[in-house]
N, C-alpha and C positions, 0 to 999 in steps of 0.2 A: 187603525192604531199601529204602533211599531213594537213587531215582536220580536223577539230570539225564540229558535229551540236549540237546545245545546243537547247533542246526541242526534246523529242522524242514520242513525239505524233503521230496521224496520218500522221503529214505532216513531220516532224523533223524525224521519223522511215524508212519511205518510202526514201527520202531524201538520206538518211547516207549509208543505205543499195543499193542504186542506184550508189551512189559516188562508192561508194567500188565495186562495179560492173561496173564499168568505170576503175579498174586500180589502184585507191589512195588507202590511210592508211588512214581510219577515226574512230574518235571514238567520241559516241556519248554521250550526258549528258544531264541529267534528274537528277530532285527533288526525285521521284517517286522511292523508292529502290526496290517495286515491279514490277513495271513495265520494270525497268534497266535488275532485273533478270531473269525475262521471259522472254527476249531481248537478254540475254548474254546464254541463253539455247537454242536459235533458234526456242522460239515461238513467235507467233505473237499477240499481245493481241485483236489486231480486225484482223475483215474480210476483208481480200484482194485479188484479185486472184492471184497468181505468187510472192506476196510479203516475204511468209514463204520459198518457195525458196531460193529466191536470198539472204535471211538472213541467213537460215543454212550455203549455200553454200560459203562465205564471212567469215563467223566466222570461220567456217574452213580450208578453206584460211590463214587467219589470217589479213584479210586487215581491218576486222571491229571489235570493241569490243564495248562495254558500261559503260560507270561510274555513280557514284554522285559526283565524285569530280574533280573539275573544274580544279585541278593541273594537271591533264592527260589531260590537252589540248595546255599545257606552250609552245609543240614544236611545234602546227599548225601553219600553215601559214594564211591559210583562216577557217574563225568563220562563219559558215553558222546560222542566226537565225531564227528557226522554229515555235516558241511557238505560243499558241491559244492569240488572241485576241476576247473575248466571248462581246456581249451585257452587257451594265453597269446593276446593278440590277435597276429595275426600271426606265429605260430610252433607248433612240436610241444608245449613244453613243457609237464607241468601249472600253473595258476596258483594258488599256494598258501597266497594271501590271504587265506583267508577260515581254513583252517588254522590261521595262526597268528593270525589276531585272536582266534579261539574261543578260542585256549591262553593268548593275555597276556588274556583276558578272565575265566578264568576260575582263573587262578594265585592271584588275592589273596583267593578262597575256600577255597585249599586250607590244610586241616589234619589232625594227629593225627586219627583216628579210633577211639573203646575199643573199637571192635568186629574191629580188624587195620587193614591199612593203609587209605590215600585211594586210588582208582586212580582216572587218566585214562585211560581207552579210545578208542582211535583206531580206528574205523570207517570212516572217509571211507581213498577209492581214491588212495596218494600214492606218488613215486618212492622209491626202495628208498638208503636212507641218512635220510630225513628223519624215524623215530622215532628215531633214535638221536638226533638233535639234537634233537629236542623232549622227548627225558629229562631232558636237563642240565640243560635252564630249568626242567622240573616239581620235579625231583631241588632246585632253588635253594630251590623254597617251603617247606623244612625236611625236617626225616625221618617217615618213615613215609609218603610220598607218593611212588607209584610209577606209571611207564606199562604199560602192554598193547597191543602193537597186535593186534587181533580183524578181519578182514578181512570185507566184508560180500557177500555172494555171491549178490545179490536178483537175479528175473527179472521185470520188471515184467509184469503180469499174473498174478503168484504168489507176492508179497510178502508177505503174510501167512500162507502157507504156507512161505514156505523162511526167515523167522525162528521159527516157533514150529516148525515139524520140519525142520529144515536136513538138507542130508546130509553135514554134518560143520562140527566149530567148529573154528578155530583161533586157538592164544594165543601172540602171539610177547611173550616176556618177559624182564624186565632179566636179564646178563651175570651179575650177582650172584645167589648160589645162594641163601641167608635171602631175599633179597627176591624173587628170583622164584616160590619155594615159599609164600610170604605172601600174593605177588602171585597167585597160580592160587588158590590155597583164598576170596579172595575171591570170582573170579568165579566160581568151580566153583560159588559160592551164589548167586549169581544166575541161574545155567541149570540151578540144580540139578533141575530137571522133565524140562530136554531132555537132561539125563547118566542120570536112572534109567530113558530109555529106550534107551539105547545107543547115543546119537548119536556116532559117533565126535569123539574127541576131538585132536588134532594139538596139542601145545607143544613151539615152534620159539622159536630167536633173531626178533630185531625184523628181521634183514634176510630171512631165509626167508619171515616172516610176510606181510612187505609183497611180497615178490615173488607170493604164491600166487594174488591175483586177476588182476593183470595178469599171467600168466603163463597162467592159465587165459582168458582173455579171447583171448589173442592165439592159442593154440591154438585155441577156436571161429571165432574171425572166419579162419582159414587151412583149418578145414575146410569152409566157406561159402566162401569163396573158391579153394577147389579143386573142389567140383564147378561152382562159377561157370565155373571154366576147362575143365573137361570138357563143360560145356554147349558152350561157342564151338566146340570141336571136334565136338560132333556136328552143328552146325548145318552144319557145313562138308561133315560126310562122310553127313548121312542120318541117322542114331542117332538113338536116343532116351536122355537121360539120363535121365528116370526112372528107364527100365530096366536102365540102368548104375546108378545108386544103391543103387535093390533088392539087384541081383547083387553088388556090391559090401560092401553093408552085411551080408550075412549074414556075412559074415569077423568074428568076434568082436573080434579086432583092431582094424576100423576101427569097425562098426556103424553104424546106420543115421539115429541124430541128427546133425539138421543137416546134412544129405544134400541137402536140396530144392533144387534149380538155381534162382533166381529174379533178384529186382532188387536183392539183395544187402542185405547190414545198414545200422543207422541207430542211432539213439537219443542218449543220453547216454552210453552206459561204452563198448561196442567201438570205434569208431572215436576215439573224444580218446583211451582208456588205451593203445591200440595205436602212434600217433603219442608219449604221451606217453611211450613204453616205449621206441621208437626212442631220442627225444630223449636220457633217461637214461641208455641205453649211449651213447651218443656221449661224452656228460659223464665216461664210467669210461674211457672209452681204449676201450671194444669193441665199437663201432656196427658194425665185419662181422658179428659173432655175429647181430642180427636184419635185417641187409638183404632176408632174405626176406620182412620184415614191410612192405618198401616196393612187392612185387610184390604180395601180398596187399592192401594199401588201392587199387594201380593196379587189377587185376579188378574190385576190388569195384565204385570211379566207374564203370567201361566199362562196367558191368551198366545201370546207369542211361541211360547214351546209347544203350545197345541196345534199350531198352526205348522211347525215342523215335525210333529209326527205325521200330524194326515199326509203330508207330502211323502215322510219317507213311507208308509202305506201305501201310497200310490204309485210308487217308486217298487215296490216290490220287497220292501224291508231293508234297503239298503242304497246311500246315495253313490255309491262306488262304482262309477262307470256308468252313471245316469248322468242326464243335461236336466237341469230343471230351469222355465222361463218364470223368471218375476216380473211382475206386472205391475210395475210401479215402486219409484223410490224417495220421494217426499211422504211426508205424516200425514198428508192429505190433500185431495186434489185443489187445483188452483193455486197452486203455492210451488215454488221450488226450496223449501223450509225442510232438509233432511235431519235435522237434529231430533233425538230421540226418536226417530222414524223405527216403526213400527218392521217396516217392508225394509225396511237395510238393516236392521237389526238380522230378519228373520233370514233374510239372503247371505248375510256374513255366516251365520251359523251352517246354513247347509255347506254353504262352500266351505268350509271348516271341516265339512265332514265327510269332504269327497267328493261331492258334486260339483260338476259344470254348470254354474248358473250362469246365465246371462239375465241380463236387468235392459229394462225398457223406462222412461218415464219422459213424459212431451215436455216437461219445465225442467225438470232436475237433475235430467241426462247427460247433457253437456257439462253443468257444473262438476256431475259426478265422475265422469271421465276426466276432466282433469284434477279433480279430487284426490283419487283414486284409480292412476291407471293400471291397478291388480285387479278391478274388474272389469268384466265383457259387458260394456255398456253397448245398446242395440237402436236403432234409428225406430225403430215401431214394433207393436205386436206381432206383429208377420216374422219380421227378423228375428225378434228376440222367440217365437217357436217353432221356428226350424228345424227339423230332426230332436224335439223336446220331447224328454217319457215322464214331464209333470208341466202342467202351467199353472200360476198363481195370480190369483190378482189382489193386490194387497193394497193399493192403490186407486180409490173406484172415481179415477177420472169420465169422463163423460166416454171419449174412446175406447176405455174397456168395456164400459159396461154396454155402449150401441154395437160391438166384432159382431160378425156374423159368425157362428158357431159351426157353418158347411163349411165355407172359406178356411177359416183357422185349422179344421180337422186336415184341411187335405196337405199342411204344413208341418206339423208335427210328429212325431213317431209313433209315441201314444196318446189316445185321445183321454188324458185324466186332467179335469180343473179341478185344480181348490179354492173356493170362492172365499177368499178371508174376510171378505168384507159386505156379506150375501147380497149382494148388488146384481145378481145374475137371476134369469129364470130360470131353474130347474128343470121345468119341461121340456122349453126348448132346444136347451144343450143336452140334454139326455135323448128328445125325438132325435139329435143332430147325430149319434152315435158317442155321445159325451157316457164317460161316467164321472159325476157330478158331486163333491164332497162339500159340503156348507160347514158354516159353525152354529152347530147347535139345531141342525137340520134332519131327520132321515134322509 
């Protein structure tokens, strides 16, 4: 089939070049002419694993290309819409800008199609009422032109794994019975590879559809942010929350993801979809429904200032004429995705407070150096603990969590980790001559 994604961002990139790895003709459109052309070269502008792959290999194919201009998408059938919906400045709410320039952008392409309807696909994470108004305006550019909101459900770090085998699709679609049966049999041709394996499939109305991710998001960031609060309490009484995890996670009921006590989440979706989920109830009349959502984003911050006292602790009470090493500066490994990042937050603040930080991370390092050339970006862990009287790892890439803890002591000044993200063995680094600070650990 002949697709567009309009947005080639993280999700709108990964998306097009999945499609096109499915079989279709797609091409992708972006504002961005730099970004278009690192795209149409078969680079990838962020970190993904397996994502620069399947891009080179697609381009030269020929099933996938890239534009700016919206008239290379006149013959698609199906309009995938990917773009960022970012936090408004100054507020909870989603900003939904970019939404709807995509829709009035790509309306005066819309037409009949002989092969069943036109569908625009809503992909991008929006507050729950806004496909039903973006049908009306689709619905204006004639008949046989119908929406779908498809929800996207990517973990960065496995983005190209959870579009081509998801564990589950869903189609929220038009109120009208003809069109919405018109509307599915389209797309059920487009994933028709990921349906003859049983991917479960969910078709809901447009308001179910749009609540599924932010509903699922806000559930993860409350189970992260309740062992976050189980942590505080062992620190208080002795405990160790790992071991409460464990014991807890075998209960099938809860289980054992996203158990890990640490410096709390980051990125681009949990924290703005969580805020922008508040927001939204508030807008329907029923912001008590998620006030729980406001105690959840407060653990989560205080995770971060916990994580800068144990430093200055280990620091001797004062970061003033201390080097501290962070150990990682993206929200999580496998990604170079520093937005909301947990470990740049926490390294802004000490170095704010007098400290010499230097920052290491194997994806985000370079980007962050030229980001930000006010900080001491470091080629590895070794560098970035050199003559260090704290190290942190806040970041639990594969490489901090395999350092040999002999190795690293005979680099740094003093031997204090703080494990933000208890990714470490204890013993080990303590037999090492480590003294060893976890969250929510003796």
């Amino acid at each position: 089939m002949q697709i567009s994604v309009i947005g080639c961002g993280y999700l709108g990139a990964v998306h097009a070049a999945c499609m096109a790895e499915l079989g279709h003709d797609v091409v992708g459109i972006d504002v961005d002419a730099a970004k278009v052309a690192s795209l149409s070269a078969g680079r990838a502008p962020f970190h993904e694993p397996g994502f620069e792959e399947i891009l080179a290999r697609n381009i030269d194919a020929g099933r996938l290309r890239f534009s700016t201009d919206y008239a290379d998408l006149a013959d698609a059938q199906v309009h995938f819409i990917g773009v960022g919906t970012p936090q408004v400045p100054g507020g909870y709410a989603a900003d939904l800008q970019y939404v709807d320039a995509a829709v009035d952008s790509v309306i005066p392409y819309l037409k009949a199609h002989p092969d069943g309807p036109t569908l625009v696909v809503g992909k991008s994470t929006v507050p729950v009422g806004t496909a039903a108004a973006l049908a009306k305006r689709i619905a204006a550019a004639g008949d046989g032109v119908h929406l779908i909101w498809n929800p996207e459900f990517l973990r960065e770090g496995f983005a190209v794994q959870d579009t081509i085998a998801p564990d589950r699709i869903v189609y929220g679609v038009p109120a009208d019975e003809s069109a919405a049966r018109a509307s599915q049999a389209v797309l059920d041709a487009v994933f028709a590879d990921l349906l003859e394996r049983d991917i479960p499939r969910l078709v809901t109305d447009y308001a179910t559809a749009e609540l599924v991710k932010v509903a699922a998001n806000s559930f993860l960031a409350t189970k992260i942010s309740f062992i976050n609060a189980m942590a505080e309490l062992c620190e208080a009484t002795g405990a160790d929350v790992t071991e409460l995890a464990e014991a807890i996670g075998f209960d099938d009921r809860i289980g054992k993801k996203f158990l890990r006590a640490g410096v709390g989440f980051g990125g681009g979706c949990l924290p703005k979809d969580i805020r922008a989920f508040m927001a939204r109830a508030g807008e329907l009349g029923v912001d008590q429904a998620l006030t729980f959502l406001r105690e959840v984003d407060a653990i989560n911050d205080r995770r971060r200032d916990h994580a800068v006292e144990l430093a200055r602790r280990a620091a001797g009470g004062t970061f003033l004429g201390k080097k501290v090493a962070v150990l990682g500066a993206a929200f999580k490994p496998d990604s170079d995705d520093m937005r909301n990042s947990p470990a740049l937050d926490i390294a802004n603040t000490i170095a704010g407070q007098g400290a010499e930080v230097v920052i290491t991370d194997p994806a985000a390092g370079p980007k962050l150096a030229e980001l930000r050339p006010d900080m001491t970006v470091a080629e590895d862990a070794h560098a970035a603990a050199a003559g260090a009287d704290v190290v942190m790892l806040l970041t639990e890439w594969r490489q901090f969590r395999d350092l040999d803890p002999v190795a690293l002591k005979a680099a740094v000044r003093t031997p204090w980790i703080v494990d933000g993200r208890n990714a470490l063995d204890p013993a080990a680094w303590r037999a090492a001559g480590w003294t060893y600070s976890g969250i929510g650990r003796p």
